[in-house]
N, C-alpha and C positions, 0 to 999 in steps of 0.2 A: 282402492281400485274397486270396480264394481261388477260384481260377481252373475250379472246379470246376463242370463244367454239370451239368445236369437228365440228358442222357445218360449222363454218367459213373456216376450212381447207378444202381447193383442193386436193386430190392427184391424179397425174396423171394413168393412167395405162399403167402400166410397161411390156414389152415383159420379160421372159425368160431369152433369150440371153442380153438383155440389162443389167438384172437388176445383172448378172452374172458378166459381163463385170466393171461394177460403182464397184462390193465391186473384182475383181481383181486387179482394180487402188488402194484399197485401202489398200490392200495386197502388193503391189509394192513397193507403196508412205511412209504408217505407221512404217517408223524405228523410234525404238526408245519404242517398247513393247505394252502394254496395251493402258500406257497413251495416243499416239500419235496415237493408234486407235481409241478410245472414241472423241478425241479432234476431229481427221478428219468427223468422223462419224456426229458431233455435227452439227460441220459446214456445212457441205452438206445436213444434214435433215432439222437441226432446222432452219440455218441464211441463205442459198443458197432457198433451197426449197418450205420449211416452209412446210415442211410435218408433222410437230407432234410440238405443243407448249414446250419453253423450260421447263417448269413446267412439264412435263408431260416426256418429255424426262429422267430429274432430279429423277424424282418417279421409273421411269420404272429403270435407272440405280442403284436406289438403291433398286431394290429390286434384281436384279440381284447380287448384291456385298453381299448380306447377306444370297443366296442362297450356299450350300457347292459344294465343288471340287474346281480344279485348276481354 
């Protein structure tokens, strides 16, 4: 388990146009549907950045999946 708080995390601050730009690469890059957006997104927050622990990432996506619509 990973002992990592909310404090231990850095994130940086993000301009606008930047933060528009990161998720157009991943509009570009994510063929392949859902799956291959989640996985990118994973990767750049959780093991690239380390913006949000993978526990937490895990919680958050599944509250989105149990949420209704497409």
């Amino acid at each position: 388990m990973d002992t990592t708080t909310n404090s231990d995390l850095t994130i940086p601050h993000q301009t606008y146009p930047n933060i528009f730009l990161r998720f157009l690469k991943f509009g570009f890059l994510a063929w392949g549907g859902p799956v291959a957006q989640i996985a990118m997104l994973r990767q750049e927050m959780v093991d690239e950045e380390k913006w949000i622990t993978p526990e937490r990432f895990n919680r958050v996506l599944a509250v989105y999946q149990a949420l209704p619509g497409p």
